[in-house]
Structure formats: C-alpha cells, structure tokens
N, C-alpha and C positions, 0 to 999 in steps of 0.2 A: 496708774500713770498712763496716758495716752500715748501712742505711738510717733505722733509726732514730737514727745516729749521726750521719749527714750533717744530716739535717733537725733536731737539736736544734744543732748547728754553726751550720745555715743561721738559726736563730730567733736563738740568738748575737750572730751577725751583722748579722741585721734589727734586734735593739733594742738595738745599740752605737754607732745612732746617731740626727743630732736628728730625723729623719725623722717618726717616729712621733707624735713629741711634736708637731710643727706639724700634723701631720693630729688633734690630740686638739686642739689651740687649735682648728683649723678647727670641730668639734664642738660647742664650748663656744661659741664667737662664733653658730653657727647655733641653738643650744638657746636662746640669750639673745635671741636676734630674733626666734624664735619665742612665747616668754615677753612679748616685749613686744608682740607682736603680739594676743596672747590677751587683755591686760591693757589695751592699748592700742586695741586695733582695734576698728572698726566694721564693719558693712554699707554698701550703698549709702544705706540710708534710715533710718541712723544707729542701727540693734538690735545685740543681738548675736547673733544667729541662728545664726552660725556655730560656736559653742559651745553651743547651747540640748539638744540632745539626745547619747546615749553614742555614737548612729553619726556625727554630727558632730565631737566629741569626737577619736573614736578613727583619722578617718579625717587628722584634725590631727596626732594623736601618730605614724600611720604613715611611719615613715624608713624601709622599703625600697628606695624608689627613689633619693633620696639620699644613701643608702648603697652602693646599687651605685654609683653614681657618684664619689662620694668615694673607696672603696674599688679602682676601677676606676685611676683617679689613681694612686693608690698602687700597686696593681700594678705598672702601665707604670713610674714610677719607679723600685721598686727593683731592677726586672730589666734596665734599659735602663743604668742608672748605673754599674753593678756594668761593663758595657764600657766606657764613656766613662773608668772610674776604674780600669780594668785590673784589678780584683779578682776578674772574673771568670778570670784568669791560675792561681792558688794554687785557685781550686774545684776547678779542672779537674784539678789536679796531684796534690788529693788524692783524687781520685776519677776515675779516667782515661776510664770508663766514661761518656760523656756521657748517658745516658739516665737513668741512676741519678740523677748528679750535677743536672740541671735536673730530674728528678721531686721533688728534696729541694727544691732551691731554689720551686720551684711551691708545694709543700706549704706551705712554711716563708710564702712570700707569703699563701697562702690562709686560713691560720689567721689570718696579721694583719689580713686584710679582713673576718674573720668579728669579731675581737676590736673593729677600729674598726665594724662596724656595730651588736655589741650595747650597744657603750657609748653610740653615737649617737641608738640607741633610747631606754638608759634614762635619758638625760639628757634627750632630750625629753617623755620621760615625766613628768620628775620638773617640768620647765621649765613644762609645759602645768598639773600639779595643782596648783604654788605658786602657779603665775601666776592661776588661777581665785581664790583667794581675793580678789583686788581687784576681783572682778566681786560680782553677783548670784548668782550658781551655781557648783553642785558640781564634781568629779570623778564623771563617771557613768558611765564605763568599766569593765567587769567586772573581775574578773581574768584571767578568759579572755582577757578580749582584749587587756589587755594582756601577757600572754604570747604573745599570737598576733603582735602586733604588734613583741614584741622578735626571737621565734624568727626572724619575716619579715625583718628588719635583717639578725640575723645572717647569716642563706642568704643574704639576698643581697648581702650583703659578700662573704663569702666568696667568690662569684660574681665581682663586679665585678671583685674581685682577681686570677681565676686569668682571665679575661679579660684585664686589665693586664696581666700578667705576660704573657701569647702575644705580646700586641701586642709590648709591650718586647723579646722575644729575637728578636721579628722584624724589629724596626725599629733596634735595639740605639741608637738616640740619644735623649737623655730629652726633648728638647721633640720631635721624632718620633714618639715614644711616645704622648707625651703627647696633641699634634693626634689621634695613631690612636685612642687610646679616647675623646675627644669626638666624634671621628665616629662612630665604632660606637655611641655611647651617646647623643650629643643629635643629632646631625647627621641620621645616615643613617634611624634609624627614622621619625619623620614625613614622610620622602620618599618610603621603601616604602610606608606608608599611603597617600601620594599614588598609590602607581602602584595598587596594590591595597588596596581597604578592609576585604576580608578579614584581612589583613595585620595588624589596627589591635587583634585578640585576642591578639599572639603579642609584640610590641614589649616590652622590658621594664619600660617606666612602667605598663601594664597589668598584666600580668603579678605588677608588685610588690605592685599593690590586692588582685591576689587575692589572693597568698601572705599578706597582711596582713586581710584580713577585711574588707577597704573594698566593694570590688565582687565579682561574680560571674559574669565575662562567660565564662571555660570554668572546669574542677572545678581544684580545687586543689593535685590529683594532676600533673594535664596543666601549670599552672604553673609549680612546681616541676621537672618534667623537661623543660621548655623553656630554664626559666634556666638550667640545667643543662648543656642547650647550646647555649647562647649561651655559657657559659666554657668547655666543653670544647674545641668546633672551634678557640677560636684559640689554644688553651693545648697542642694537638696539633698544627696548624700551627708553633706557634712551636718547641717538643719536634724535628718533621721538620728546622727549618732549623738548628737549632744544631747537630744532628748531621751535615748537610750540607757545612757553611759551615767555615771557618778559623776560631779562639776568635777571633781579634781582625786 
C-alpha cells in the first residue's frame, strides 16, 4: 500500500471517532470564556486596557500556545489508545512495514493538530471581535495579524500533535501519554527555566508569542525550527521504539 494511502486510511480512522469532536467542544468552551472575558473583564483598577490597543488585542486572540497544548493532548491520545484498544493490531498487518505504517499514523495525527489549532484560532478570533462590541472599542487587529496569529495556531497544533503522538507510542497507555505531554508542555519547561534563564527564549509558550507576533525575544525563523523540534525528537523517539518493541 502507498503512503499516501495509509495516511488517508490513518485520517479515516482518526475522524471515526468522538475524539475530535470533544477536543472541538473543548475549543468552543475556551473561545466562549475568552468572549466573556473580553466583555466581561476588567483591570485591576477597573479599565479595560487589556483590550485598548491592536497589540493588546492581538496578543488576546493569540492561541498558539493553547493550541500546542490542546493539540499535544490529542496526540498522545490517539496514538497511545489505538494500543490500549488493540487497533494498533490491523495497522500493522496492513502495512507490515513499521516505519511506513507509524510515519502515516504521525502524519495523520499531525494534520489533526494543525486542523484543531486553526479552528481554535479562528474561533477566538471570531469570539474576541463579537465580544468587543459590548465594550467601548473596536476590533483593531490587522489582517496581518490575524493571519499571523491563525497560521501560529496552526504550526503549532500541528506540533503539539506530533509531540503527542511520540509521547503516546512511547508510553502506549493513554493517561501515561497523557501525564507525558503535560509534563513536556506545562511541567518541565518552567523548571528548565529555573535551572537556566537562558533557557526561558527556547520553552514553547515563548516560542508561540513569537510565531504569533506577540513578542520578539529570538527571529521567527529560529521559533519555528525550534517548535519543530520539540515535535520532532519525540515523534523519532517514539518512531525507534515501536520498531523496537513487540506491537502489543
């Protein structure tokens, strides 16, 4: 079977079940808290300042890091489940080839972490412009930027996912999985900041300001191939061990 045949198998797969859809309510519950935040919220000294200008704005609408996160979730689920629910059994048989057969499976994940972060963005997009109408002010967000700010979602969904997905064929049990990417993702980065503050340019809740046009602490060339790997190593880790390992 060809690879593009596996991986359209493997996306099949991924959205034959409810999975997807609770990770798309999780989206819509965040976009609506954000919404009421906008509409709702104050400052300490009761302004809204937090929305008053387009880099305040925009740095609201930014769901990169969220997204990797969400989308990280996702990963490690549906690569760790697929053992737990012996389905990983029938992948393997039609593709004997393990390296072919988890590069489909990865792909097939990474696309849907890319799809849950663009929709994550553009629902808080859409969340942050309605919601301003119950204030005093505008939508003052370019369009640049909010293209910058969707594209950044996407990448780093995408990310978060093939991250997940490492974690998940490493650890093959879905709450396993699961503890492995809150620690790679919320856990462990503020602790390497702690050891080194160097450290604190490269973590990816920074990382996602850049890709998003929030901050500028390195170029956003250097961002991008960082989150890059940060999904890669353990999405090739996880790749070593399943070709290693017994399927089940």
């Amino acid at each position: 079977m060809t690879l593009s045949r596996l991986i359209r198998a493997e996306l099949r797969k991924l959205t034959s079940t409810r999975m997807p859809w609770a990770f798309l309510a999780v989206l819509v519950v965040t976009s609506a808290i954000t919404a009421g935040a906008v509409a709702f919220g104050t400052d300490m000294d009761g302004s809204k300042a937090f929305i008053a200008t387009a880099e305040d704005q925009q740095s609201l609408t930014a769901f990169a890091a969220n997204a990797m996160m969400i989308a990280g979730l996702f990963g490690a689920m549906a690569v760790a489940r697929e053992y737990g629910h012996g389905t990983v059994v029938p992948m393997f048989l039609t593709e004997p080839r393990r390296n072919r057969a988890v590069l489909a499976q990865f792909t097939a994940v990474l696309v849907g972490g890319g799809v849950l972060g663009f929709v994550g963005a553009a629902l808080t997009v859409a969340a942050v412009a309605l919601s301003l109408t119950a204030t005093e002010f505008g939508f003052l967000v370019p369009a640049g930027g909010v293209a910058q700010v969707i594209a950044a979602s996407t990448y780093a969904g995408a990310a978060g996912a093939l991250l997940g997905a490492g974690i998940g064929a490493v650890v093959r049990n879905s709450g396993g999985a699961v503890a492995g990417a809150v620690l790679a993702l919320v856990i462990a980065p503020p602790l390497v900041v702690q050891l080194s503050t160097e450290a604190a340019s490269w973590v990816p809740n920074t990382l996602n300001t850049v890709v998003s046009g929030v901050t500028d602490e390195v170029g956003v060339l250097a961002a991008l191939a960082a989150l890059a790997a940060w999904a890669i190593v353990p999405a090739a880790i996880g790749l070593v061990a399943v070709q290693r390992r017994d399927v089940v």
